[in-house]
C-alpha positions in Angstrom: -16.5 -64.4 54.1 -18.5 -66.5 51.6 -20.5 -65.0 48.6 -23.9 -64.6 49.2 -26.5 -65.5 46.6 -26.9 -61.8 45.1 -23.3 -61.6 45.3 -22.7 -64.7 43.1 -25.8 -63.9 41.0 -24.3 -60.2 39.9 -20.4 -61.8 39.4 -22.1 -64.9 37.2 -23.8 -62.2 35.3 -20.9 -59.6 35.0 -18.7 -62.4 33.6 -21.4 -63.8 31.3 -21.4 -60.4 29.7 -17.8 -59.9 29.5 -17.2 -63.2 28.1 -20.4 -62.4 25.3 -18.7 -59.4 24.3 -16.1 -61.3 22.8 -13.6 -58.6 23.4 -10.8 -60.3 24.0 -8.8 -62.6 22.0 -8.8 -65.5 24.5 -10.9 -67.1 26.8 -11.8 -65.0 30.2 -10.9 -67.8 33.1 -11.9 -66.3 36.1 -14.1 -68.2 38.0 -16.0 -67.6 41.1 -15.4 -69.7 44.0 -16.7 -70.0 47.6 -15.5 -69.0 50.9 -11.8 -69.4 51.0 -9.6 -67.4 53.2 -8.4 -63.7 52.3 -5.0 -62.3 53.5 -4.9 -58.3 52.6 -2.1 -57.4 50.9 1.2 -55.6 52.2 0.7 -51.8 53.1 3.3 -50.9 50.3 1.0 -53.1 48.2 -2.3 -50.8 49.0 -3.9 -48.5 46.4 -0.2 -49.3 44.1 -1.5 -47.5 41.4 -2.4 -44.2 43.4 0.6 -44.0 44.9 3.0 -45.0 42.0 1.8 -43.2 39.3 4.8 -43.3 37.3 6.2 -46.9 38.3 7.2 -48.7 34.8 4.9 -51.3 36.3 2.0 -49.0 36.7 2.8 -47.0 33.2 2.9 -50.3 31.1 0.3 -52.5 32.3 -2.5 -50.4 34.3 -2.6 -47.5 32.5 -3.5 -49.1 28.6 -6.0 -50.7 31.0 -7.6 -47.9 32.0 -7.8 -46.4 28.9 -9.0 -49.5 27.3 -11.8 -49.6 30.4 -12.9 -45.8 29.6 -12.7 -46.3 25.5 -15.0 -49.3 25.5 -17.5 -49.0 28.7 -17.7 -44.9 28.7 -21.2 -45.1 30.4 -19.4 -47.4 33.1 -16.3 -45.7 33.8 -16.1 -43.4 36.7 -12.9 -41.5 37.0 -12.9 -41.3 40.8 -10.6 -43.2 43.0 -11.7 -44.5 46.5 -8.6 -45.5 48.1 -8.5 -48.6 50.7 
């Protein structure tokens, strides 16, 4: 399904703010593109981190993230988990 206008207006914004910030070392490169085609992911794959809490994947790269996410956006972070 392709963006819509308010959809592309709110992720434009949401970047421009990340990337003026400046909290990461290098460059953000996400970019937002048009309607392409979306394939859901394997069930195994669905809500990983919920489900593997203590996978070495999950322990090394998610959860600094988290804690990274909650230490510098504390007004933003919401500690509740909507799975699916």
């Amino acid at each position: 399904m392709p963006l819509n206008d308010e959809q592309r207006r709110v992720a434009t914004a949401y970047l421009a703010q990340l990337r003026a910030a400046n909290l990461w070392h290098r460059p953000i490169v996400t970019r937002i593109e048009g309607d392409s085609h979306f394939y859901p992911a394997a069930e195994d794959h669905q809500d990983f981190m919920a489900k593997n809490p203590d996978h070495p994947y999950t322990t090394y790269w998610d959860v600094p993230r988290i804690e990274a996410l909650k230490r510098m956006f504390p007004a933003q972070y919401h500690a509740e988990f909507t799975r699916g």
